[in-house]
The first five atom37 places (N, CA, C, CB, O) and aatype in JSON, in Angstrom:
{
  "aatype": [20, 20, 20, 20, 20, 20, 20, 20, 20, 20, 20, 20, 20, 20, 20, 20, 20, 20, 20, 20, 20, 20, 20, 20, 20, 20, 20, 20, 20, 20, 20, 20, 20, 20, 20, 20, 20, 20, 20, 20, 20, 20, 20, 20, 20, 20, 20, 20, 20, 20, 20, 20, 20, 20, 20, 20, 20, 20, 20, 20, 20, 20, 20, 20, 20, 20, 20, 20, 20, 20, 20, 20, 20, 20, 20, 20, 20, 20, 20, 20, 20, 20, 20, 20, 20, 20, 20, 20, 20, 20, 20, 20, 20, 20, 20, 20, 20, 20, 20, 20, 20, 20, 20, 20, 20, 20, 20, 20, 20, 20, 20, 20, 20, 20, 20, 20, 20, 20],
  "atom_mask": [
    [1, 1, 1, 1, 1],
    [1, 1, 1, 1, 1],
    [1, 1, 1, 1, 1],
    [1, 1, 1, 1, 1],
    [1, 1, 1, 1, 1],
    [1, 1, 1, 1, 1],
    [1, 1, 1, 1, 1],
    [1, 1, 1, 1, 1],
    [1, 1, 1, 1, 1],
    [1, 1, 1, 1, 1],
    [1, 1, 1, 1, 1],
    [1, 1, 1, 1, 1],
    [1, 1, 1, 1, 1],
    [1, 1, 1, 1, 1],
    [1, 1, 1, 1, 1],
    [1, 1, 1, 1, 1],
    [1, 1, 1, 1, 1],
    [1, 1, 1, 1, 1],
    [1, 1, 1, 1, 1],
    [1, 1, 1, 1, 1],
    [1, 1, 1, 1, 1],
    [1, 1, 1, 1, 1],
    [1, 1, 1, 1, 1],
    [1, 1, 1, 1, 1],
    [1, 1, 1, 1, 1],
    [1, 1, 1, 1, 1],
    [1, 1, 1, 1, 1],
    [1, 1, 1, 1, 1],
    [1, 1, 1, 1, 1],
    [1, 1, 1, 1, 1],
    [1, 1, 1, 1, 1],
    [1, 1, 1, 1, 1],
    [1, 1, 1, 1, 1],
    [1, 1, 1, 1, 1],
    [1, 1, 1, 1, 1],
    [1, 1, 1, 1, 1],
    [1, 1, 1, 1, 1],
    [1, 1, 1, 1, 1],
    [1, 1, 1, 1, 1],
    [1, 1, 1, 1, 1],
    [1, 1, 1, 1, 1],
    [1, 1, 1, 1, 1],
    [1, 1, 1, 1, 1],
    [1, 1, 1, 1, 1],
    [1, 1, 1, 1, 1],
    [1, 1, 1, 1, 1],
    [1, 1, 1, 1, 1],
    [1, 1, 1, 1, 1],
    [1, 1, 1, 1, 1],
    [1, 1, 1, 1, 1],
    [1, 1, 1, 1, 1],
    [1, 1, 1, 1, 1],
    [1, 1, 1, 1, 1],
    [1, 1, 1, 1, 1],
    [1, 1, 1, 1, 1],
    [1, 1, 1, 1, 1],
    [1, 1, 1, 1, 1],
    [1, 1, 1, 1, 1],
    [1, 1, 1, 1, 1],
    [1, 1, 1, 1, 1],
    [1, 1, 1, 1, 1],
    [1, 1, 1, 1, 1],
    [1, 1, 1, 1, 1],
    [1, 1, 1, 1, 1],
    [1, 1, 1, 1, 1],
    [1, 1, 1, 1, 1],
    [1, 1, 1, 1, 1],
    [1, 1, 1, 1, 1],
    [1, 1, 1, 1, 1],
    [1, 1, 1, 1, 1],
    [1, 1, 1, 1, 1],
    [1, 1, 1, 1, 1],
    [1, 1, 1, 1, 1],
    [1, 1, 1, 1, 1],
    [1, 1, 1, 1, 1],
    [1, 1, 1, 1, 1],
    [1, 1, 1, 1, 1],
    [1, 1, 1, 1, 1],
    [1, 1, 1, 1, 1],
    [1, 1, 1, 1, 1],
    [1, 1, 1, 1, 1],
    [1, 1, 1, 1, 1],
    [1, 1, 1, 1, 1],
    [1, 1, 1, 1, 1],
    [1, 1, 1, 1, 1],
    [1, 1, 1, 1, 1],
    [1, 1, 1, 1, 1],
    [1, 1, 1, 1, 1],
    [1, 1, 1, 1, 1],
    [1, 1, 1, 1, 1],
    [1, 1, 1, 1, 1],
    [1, 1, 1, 1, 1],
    [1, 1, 1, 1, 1],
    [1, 1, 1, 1, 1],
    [1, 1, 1, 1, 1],
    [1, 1, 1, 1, 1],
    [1, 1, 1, 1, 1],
    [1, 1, 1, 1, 1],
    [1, 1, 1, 1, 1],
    [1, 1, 1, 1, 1],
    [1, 1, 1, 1, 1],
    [1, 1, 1, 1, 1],
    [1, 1, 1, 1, 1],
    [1, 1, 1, 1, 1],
    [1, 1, 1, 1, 1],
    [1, 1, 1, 1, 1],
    [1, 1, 1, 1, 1],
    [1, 1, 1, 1, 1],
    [1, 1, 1, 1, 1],
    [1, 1, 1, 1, 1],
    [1, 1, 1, 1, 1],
    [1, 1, 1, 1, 1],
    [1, 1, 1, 1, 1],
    [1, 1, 1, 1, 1],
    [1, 1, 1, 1, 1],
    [1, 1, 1, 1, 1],
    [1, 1, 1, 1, 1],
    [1, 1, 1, 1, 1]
  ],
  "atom_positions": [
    [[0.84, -1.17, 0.0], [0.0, 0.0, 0.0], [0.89, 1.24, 0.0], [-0.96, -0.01, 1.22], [1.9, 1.42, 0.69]],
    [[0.33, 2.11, -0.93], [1.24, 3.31, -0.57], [0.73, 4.63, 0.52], [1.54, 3.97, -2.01], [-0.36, 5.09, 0.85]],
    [[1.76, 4.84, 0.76], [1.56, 6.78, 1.21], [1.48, 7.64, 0.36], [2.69, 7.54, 1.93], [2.43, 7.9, -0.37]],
    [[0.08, 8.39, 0.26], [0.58, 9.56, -0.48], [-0.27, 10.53, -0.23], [0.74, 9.41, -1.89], [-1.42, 10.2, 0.05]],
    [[0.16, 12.15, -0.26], [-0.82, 13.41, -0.19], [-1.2, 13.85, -1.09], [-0.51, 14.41, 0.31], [-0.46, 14.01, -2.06]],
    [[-2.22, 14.14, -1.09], [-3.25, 13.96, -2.74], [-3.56, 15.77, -1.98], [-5.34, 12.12, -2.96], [-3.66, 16.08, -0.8]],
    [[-3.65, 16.76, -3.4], [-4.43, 17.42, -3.55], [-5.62, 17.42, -4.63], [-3.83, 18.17, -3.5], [-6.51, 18.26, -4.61]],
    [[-5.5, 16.09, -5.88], [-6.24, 16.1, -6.65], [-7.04, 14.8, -6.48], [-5.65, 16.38, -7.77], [-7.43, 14.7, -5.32]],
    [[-7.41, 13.74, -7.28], [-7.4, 12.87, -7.53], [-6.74, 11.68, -7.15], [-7.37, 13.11, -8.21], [-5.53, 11.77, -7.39]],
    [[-7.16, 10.26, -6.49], [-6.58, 9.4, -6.04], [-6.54, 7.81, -6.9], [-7.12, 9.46, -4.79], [-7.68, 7.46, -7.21]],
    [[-5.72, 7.06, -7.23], [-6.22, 5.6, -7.34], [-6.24, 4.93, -6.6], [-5.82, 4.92, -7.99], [-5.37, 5.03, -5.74]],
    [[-7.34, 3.74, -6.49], [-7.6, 2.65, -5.38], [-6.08, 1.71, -5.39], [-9.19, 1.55, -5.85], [-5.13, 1.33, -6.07]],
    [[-6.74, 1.7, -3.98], [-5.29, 0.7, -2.66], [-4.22, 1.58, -2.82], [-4.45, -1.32, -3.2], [-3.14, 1.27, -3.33]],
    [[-4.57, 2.87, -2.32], [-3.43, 4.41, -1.8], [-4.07, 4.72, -0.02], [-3.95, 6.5, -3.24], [-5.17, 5.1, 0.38]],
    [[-3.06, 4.42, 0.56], [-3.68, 5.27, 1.91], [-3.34, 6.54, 1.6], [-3.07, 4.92, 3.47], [-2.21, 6.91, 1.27]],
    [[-4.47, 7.31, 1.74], [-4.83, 8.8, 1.68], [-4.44, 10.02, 2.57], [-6.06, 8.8, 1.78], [-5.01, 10.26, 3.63]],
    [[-3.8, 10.51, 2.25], [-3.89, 11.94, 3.44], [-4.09, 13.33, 2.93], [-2.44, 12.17, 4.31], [-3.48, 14.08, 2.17]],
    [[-5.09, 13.38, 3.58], [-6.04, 14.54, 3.07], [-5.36, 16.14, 3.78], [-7.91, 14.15, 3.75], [-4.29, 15.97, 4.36]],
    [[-5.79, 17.33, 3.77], [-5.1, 18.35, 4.38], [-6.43, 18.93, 4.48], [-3.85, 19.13, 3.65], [-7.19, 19.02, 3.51]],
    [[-6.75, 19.41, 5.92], [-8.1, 19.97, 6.07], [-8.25, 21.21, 5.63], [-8.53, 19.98, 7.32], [-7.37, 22.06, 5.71]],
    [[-9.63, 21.42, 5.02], [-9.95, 22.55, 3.84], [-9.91, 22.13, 2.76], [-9.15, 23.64, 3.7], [-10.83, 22.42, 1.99]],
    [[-9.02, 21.45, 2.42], [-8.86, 20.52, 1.05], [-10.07, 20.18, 0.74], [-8.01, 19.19, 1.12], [-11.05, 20.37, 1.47]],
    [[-10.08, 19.53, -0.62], [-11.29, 18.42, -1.32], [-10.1, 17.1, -1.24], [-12.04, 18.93, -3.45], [-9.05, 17.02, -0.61]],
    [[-10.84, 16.04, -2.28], [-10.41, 15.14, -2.8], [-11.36, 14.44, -3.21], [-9.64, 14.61, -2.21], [-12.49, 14.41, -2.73]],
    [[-10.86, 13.73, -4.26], [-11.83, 13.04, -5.46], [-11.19, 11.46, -5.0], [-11.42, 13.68, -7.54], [-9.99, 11.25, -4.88]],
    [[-11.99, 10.67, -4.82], [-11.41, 9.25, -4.89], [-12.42, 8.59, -6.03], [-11.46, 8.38, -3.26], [-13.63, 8.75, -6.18]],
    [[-11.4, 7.73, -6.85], [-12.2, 7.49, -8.26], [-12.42, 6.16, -7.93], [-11.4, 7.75, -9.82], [-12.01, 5.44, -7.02]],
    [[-13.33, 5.96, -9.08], [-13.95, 4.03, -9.09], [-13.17, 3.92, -10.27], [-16.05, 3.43, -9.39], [-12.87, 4.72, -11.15]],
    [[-12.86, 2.45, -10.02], [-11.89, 1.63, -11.36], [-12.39, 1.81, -12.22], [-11.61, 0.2, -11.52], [-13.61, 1.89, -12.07]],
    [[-11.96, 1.94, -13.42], [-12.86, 1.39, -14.93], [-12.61, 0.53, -14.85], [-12.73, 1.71, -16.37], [-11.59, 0.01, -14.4]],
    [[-14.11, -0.12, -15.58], [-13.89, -1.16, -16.05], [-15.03, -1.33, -17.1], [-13.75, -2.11, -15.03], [-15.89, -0.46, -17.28]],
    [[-14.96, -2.89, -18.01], [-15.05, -2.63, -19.04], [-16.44, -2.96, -19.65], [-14.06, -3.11, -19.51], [-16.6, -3.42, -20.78]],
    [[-17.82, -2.54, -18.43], [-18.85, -2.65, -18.25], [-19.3, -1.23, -17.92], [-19.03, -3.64, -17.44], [-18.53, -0.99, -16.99]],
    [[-19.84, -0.41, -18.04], [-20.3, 0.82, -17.53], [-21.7, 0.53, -16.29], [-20.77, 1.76, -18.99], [-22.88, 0.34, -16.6]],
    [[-21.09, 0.58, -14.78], [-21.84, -0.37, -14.12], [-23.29, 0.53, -14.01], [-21.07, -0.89, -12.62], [-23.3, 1.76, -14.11]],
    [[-24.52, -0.3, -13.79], [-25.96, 0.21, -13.76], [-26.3, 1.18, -12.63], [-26.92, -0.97, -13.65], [-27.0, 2.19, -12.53]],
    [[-25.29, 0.23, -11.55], [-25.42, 0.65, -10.15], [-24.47, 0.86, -9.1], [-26.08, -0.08, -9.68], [-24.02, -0.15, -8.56]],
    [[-24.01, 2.24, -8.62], [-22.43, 2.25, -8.32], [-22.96, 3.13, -6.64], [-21.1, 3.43, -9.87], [-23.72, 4.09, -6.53]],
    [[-22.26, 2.36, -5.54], [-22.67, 2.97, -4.32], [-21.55, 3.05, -3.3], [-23.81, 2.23, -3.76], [-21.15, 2.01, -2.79]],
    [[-21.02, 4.22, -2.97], [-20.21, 4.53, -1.7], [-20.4, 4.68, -0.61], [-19.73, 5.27, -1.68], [-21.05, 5.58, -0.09]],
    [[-19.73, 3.63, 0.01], [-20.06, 4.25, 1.68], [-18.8, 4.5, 2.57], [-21.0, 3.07, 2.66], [-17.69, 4.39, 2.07]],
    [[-18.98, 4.84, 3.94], [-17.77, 5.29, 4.31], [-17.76, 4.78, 5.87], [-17.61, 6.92, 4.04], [-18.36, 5.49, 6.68]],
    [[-17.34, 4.02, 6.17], [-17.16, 3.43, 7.28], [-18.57, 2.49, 7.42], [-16.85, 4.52, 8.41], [-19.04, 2.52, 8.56]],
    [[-19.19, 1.81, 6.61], [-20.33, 1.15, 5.91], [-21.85, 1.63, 6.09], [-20.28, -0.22, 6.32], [-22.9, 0.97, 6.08]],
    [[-21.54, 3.37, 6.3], [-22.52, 4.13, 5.99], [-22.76, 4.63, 4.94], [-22.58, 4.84, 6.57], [-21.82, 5.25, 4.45]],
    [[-24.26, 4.58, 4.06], [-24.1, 5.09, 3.09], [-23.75, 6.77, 2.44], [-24.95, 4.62, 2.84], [-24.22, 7.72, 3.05]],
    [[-23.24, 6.92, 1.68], [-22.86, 8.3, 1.59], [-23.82, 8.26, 0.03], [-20.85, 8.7, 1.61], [-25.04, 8.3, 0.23]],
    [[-23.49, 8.21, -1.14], [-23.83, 8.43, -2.55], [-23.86, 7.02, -3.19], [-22.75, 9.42, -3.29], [-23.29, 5.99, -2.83]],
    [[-24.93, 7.33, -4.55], [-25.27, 5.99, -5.64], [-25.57, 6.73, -6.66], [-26.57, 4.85, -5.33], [-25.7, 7.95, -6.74]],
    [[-25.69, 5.74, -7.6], [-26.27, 6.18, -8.54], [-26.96, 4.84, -9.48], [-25.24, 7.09, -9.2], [-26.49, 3.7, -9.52]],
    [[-27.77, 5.15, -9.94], [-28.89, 4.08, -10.69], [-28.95, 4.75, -12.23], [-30.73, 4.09, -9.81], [-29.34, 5.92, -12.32]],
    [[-28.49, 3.83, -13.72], [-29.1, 4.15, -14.57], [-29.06, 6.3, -14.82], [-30.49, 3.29, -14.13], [-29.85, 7.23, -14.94]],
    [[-27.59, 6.07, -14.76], [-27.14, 7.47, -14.1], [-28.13, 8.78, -13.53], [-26.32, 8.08, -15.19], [-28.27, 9.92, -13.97]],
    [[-28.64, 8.19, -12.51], [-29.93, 9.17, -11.9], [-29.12, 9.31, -10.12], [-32.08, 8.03, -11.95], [-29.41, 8.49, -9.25]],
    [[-28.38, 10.19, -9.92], [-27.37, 10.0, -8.18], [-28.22, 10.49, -7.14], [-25.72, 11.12, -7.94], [-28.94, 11.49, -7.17]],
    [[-28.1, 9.84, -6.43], [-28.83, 10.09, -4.65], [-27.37, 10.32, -3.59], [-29.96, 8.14, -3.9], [-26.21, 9.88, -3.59]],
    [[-28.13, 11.19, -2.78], [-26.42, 11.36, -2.22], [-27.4, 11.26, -0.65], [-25.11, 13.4, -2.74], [-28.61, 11.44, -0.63]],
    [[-26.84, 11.05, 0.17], [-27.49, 11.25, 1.43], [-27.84, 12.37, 2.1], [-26.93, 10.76, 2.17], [-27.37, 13.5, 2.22]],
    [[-28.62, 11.87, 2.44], [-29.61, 13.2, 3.1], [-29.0, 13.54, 4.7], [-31.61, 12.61, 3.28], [-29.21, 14.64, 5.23]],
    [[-28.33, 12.6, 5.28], [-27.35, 12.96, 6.34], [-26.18, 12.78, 6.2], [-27.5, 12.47, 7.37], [-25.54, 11.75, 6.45]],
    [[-25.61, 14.31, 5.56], [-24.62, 14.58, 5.03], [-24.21, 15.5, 6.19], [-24.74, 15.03, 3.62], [-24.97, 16.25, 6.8]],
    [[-22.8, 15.31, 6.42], [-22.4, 16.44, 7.95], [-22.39, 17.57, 7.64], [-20.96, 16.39, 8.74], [-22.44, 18.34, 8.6]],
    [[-22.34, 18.19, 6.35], [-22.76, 19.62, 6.26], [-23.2, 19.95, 4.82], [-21.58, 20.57, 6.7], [-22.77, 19.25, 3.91]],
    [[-24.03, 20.95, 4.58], [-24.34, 20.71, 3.18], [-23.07, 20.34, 2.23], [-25.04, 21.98, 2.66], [-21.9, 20.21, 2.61]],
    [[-23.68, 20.17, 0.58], [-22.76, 19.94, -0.21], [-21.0, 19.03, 0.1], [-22.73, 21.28, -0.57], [-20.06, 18.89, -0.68]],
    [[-21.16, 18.61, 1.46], [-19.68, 17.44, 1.64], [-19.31, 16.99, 0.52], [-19.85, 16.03, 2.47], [-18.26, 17.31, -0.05]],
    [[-20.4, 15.94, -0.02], [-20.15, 15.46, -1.16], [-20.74, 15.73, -2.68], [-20.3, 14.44, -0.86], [-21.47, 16.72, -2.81]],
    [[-20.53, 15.12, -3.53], [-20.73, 14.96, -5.11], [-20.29, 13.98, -5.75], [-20.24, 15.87, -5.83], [-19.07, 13.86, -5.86]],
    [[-21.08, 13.15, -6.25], [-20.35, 11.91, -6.8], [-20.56, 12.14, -8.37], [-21.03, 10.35, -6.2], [-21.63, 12.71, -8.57]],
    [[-19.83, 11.86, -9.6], [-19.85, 12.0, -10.45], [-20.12, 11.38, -11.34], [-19.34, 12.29, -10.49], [-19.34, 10.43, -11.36]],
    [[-20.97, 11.32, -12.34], [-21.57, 10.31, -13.44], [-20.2, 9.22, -13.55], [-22.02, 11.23, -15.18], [-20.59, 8.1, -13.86]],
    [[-18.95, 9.3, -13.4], [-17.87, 8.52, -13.89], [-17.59, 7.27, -12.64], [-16.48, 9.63, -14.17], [-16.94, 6.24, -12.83]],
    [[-18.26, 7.68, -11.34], [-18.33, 7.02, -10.14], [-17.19, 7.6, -8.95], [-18.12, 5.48, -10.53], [-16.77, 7.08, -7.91]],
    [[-17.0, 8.45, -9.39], [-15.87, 8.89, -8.55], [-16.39, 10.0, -7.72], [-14.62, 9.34, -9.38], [-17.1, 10.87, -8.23]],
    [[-16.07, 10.02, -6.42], [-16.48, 10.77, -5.11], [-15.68, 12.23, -4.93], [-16.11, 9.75, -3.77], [-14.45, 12.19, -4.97]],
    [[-16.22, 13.27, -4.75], [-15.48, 14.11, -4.09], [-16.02, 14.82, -2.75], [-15.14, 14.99, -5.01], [-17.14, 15.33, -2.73]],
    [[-15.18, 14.84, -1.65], [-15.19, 14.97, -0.78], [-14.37, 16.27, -0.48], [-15.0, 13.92, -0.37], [-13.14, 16.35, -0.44]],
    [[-15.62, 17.64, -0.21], [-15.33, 18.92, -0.12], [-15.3, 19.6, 1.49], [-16.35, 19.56, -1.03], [-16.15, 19.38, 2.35]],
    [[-14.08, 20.47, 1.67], [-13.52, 20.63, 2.82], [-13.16, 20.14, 4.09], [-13.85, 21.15, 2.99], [-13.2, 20.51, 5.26]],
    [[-12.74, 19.06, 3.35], [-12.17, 18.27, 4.4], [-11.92, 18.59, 5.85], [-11.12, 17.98, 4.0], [-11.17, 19.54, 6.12]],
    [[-12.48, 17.87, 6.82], [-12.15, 18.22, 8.18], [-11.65, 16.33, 9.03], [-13.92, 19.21, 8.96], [-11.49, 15.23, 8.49]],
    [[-11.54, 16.77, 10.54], [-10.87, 15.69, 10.77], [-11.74, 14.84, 11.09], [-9.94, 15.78, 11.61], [-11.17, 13.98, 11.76]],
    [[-13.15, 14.54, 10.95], [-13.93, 13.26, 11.16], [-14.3, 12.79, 9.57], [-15.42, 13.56, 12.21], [-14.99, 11.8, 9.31]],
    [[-13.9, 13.38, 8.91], [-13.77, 12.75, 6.85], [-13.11, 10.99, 7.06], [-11.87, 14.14, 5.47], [-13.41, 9.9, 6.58]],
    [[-11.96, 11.56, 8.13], [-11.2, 10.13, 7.95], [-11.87, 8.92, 8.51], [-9.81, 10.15, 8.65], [-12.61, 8.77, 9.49]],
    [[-11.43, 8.1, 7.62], [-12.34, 6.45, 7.82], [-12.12, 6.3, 6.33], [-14.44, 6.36, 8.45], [-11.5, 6.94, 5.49]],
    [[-13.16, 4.78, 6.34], [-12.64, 4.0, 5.4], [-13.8, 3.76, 4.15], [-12.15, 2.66, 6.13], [-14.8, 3.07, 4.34]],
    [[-13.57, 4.3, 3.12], [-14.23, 4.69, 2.15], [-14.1, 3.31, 1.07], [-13.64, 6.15, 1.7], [-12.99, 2.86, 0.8]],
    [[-15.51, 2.66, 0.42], [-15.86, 1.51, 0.06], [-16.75, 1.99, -1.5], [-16.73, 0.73, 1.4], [-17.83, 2.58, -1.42]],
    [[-16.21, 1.69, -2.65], [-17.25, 1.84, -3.67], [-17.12, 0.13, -4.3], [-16.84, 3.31, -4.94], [-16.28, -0.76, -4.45]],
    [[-18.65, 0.42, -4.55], [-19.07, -1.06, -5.26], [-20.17, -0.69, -6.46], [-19.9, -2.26, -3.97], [-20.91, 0.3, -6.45]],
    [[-20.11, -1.47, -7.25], [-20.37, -1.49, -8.25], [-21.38, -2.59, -9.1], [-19.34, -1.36, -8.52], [-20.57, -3.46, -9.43]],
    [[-22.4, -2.9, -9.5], [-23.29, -3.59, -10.62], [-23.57, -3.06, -11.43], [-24.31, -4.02, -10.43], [-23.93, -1.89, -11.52]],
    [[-23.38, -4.38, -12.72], [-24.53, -4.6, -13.8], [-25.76, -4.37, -13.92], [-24.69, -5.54, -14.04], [-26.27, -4.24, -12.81]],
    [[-26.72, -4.21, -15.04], [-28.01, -4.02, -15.32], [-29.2, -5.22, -14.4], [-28.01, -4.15, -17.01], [-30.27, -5.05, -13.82]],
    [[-28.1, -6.72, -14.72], [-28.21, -7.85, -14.61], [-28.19, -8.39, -12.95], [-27.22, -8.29, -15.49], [-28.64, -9.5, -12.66]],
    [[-27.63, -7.5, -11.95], [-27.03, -7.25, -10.68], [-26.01, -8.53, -10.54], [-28.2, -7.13, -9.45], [-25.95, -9.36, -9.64]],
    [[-25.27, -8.4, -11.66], [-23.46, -9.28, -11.36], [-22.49, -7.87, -10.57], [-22.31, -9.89, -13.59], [-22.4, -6.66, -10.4]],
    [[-22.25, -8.42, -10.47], [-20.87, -7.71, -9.29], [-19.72, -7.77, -9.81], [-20.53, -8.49, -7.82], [-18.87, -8.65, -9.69]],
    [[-19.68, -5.85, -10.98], [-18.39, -5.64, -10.94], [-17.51, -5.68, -10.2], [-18.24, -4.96, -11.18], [-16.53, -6.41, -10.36]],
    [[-17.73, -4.72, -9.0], [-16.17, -4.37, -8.66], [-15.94, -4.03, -6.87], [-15.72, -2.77, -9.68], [-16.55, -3.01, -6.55]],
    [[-15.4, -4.5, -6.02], [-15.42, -3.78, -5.03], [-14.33, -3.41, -4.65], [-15.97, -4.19, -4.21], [-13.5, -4.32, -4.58]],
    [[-13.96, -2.37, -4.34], [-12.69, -1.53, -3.94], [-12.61, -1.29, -2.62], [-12.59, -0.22, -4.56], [-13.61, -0.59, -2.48]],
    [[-11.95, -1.42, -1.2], [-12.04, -1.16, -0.01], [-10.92, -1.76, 0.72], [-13.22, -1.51, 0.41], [-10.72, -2.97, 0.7]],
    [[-10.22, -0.99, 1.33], [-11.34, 0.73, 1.74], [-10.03, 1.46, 1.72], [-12.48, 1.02, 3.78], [-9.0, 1.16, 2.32]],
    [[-10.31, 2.71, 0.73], [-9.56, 3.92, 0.85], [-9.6, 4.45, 2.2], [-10.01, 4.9, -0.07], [-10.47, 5.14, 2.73]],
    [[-8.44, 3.99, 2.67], [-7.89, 4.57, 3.56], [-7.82, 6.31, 3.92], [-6.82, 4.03, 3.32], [-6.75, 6.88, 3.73]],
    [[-8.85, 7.0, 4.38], [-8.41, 8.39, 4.5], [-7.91, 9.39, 5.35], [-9.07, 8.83, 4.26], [-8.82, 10.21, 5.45]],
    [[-7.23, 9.65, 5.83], [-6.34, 10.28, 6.86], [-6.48, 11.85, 6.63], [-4.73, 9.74, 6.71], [-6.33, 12.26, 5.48]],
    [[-6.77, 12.74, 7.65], [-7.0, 13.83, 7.4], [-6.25, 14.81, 8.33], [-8.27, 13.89, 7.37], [-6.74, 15.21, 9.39]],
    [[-5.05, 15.17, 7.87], [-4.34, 16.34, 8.55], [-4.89, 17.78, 8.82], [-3.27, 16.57, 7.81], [-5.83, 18.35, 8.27]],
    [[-3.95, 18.3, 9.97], [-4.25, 20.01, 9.83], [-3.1, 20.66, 9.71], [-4.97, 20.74, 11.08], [-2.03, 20.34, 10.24]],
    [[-3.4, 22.04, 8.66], [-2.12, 22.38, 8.83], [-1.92, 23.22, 9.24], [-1.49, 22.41, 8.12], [-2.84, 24.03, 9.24]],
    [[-0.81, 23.55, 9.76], [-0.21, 24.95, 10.92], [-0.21, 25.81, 10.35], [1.19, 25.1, 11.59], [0.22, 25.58, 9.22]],
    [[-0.53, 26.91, 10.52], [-0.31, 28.43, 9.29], [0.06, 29.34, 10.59], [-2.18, 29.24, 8.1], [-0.56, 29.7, 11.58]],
    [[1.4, 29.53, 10.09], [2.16, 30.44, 10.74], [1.81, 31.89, 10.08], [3.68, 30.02, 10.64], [1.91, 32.14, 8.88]],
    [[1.27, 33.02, 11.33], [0.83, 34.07, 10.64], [2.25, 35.12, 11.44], [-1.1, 34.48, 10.94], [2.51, 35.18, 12.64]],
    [[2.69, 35.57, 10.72], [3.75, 36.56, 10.69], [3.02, 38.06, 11.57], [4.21, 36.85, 8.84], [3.69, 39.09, 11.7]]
  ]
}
């Protein structure tokens, strides 16, 4: 597994470290099915889905707009603070409900940073 500090975009099996205020996007794999039904959760609460690209995001969201998940399946997670961190799970079906893909768990770690004011 790696370390790494993401200000943009992440790929799955990266432990994450986020910088509070930050965003971050954690993406779903392609693959070579465009799945029917794609759902994230985050410590195996649900956060966002999407059906037949129509997205539901949760309605107990810790503050408005946290999240946005994107027709492509990929999550972004806006202003990061220090209860973000936990372990973030996207899964994925067919029309058919076969089971693309499950990815878990992005590891997310959420720093603060010191701002030295002069």
């Amino acid at each position: 597994m790696n370390d790494k500090i993401h200000g943009g975009s992440v790929s799955m099996n990266d432990k994450i470290h986020g910088h509070t205020g930050n965003q971050i996007i954690l993406s779903a794999p392609k693959h070579s099915t465009k799945p029917f039904y794609l759902i994230w959760t985050k410590n195996s609460t649900f956060i966002a889905d999407y059906s037949d690209n129509s997205i539901t995001l949760s309605t107990k969201q810790p503050e408005p707009n946290k999240y946005y998940l994107f027709l492509n399946g990929s999550l972004k997670i806006n202003k990061l603070k220090k209860m973000d961190a936990g372990n973030y799970e996207v899964e994925a079906y067919n029309e058919t409900g076969k089971h693309l893909f499950l990815i878990f768990p992005y590891g997310l770690y959420c720093k603060f940073l010191k701002i030295d004011q002069h």
